[in-house]
C-alpha positions in Angstrom: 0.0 0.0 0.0 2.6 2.6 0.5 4.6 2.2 -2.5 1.3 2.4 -4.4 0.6 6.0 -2.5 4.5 6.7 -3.4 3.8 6.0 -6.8 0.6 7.8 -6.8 2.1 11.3 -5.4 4.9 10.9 -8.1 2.2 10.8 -10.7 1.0 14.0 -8.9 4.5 15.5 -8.8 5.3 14.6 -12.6 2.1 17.0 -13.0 3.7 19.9 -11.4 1.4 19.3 -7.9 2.5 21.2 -4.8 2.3 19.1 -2.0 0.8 20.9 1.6 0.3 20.3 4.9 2.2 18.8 7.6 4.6 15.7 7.3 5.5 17.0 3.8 9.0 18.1 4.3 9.4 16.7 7.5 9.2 12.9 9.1 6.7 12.5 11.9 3.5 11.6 10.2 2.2 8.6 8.1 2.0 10.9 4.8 6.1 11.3 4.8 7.1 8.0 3.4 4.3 8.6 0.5 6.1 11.4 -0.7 9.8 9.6 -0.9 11.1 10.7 -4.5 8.9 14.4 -4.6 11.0 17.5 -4.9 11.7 19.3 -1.8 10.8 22.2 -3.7 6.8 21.0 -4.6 6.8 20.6 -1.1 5.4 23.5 1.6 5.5 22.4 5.6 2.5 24.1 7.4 2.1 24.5 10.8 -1.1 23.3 13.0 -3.8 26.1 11.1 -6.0 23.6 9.5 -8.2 26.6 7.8 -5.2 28.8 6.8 -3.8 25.7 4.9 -6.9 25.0 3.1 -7.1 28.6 2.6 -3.7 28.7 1.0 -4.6 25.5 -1.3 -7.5 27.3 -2.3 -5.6 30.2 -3.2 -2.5 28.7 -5.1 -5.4 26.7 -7.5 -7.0 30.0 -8.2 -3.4 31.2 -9.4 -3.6 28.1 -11.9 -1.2 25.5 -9.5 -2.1 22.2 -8.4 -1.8 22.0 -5.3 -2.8 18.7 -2.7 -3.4 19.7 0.5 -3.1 16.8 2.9 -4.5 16.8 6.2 -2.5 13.2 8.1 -6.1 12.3 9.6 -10.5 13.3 8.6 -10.9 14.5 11.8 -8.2 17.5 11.8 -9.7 18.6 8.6 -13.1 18.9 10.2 -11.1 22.6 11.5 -11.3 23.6 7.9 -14.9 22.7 7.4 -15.7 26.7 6.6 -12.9 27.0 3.8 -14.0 23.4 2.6 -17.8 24.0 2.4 -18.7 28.0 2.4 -15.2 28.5 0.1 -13.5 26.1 -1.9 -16.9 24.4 -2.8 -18.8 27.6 -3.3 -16.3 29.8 -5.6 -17.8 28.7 -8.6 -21.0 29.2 -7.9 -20.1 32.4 -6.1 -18.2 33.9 -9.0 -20.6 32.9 -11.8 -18.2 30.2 -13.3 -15.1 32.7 -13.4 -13.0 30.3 -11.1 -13.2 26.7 -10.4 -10.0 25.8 -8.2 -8.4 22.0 -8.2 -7.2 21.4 -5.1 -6.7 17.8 -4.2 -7.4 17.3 -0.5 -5.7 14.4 0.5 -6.6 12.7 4.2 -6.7 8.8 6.1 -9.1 7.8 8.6 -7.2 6.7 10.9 -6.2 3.0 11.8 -7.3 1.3 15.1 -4.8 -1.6 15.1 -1.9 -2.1 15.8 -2.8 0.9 17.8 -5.5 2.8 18.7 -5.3 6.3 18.0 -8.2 7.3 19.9 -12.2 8.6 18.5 -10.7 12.1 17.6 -8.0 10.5 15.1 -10.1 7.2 13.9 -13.3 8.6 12.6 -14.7 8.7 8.9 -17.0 11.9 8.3 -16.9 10.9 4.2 -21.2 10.8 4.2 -21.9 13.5 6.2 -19.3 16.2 4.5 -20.3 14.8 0.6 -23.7 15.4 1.8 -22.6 19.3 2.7 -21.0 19.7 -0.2 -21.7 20.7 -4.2 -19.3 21.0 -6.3 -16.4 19.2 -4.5 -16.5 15.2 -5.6 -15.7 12.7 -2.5 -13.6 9.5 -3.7 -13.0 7.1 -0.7 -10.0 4.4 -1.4 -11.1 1.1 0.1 -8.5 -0.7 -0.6 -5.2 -0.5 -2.3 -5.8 -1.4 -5.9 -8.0 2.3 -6.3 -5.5 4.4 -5.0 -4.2 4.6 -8.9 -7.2 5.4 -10.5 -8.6 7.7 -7.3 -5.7 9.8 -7.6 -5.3 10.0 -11.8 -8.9 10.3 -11.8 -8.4 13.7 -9.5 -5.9 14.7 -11.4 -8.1 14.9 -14.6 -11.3 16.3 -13.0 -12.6 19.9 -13.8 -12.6 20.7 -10.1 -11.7 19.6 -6.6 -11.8 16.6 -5.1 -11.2 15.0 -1.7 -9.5 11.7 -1.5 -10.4 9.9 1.9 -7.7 7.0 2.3 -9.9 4.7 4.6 -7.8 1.6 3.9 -6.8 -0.6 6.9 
């Protein structure tokens, strides 16, 4: 499974994608090793400001980049719910078709063995927030053999999509 995210962030990469969040630059977090091989300089470290990232993702589309924003678990980007739902989602409706960003949002729902991470880092919100949203398509990897096509399948829609990685 992670050389099959590795390979599907190079894919990304080759495209000119700008990868954001935390764990992109630096080791700590599960998304690090998926990144092995990506320039250093299609990579942007944020801190803990969930909204500002999104914000920023939102931002560098609407300048014509690609950029994936990855949040390391669903429930942290539940902070960037408003930029997600009232912004990102809404722009082209709200500008009368004049933008319609790409941003990739990339995020897990995260694992409860060998450890348990607790309810605040295991939960998967993907029904509830594709029910909030209109514009923004939902694609939830089951298992391994649709991270490909999930991620190339991003990559060539007119428009944003989040990716929730809810494989074991």
């Amino acid at each position: 499974m992670r050389e099959l995210l590795n390979q599907a962030m190079l894919m990304l990469a080759g495209k000119g994608a700008i990868f954001v969040g935390q764990g992109v630059r630096y080791d700590g977090v599960w998304t690090y090793d998926s990144l092995d091989g990506v320039p250093e300089e299609q990579r942007i470290e944020m801190p803990v400001a969930e909204e500002l990232q999104l914000g920023i993702c939102t931002g560098l589309a609407m300048q014509g980049f690609l950029p994936v924003c990855i949040y390391p678990r669903f429930d942290f980007l539940l902070r960037a719910m408003d930029q997600l739902v009232n912004h990102l989602d809404k722009i082209n409706q709200m500008s009368q078709g004049q933008w319609n960003p790409k941003v990739i949002i990339r995020t897990r729902v995260g694992t409860r063995t060998p450890l348990d991470a607790g309810p605040q880092h295991t939960q998967d919100h993907s029904c509830s927030v594709a029910t909030m949203l209109t514009s923004i398509v939902v694609a939830k990897i089951n298992c391994p053999n649709e991270i490909e096509g999930t991620y190339r399948d991003a990559a060539e829609r007119d428009g944003s999509t989040l990716v929730v990685e809810a494989m074991p």
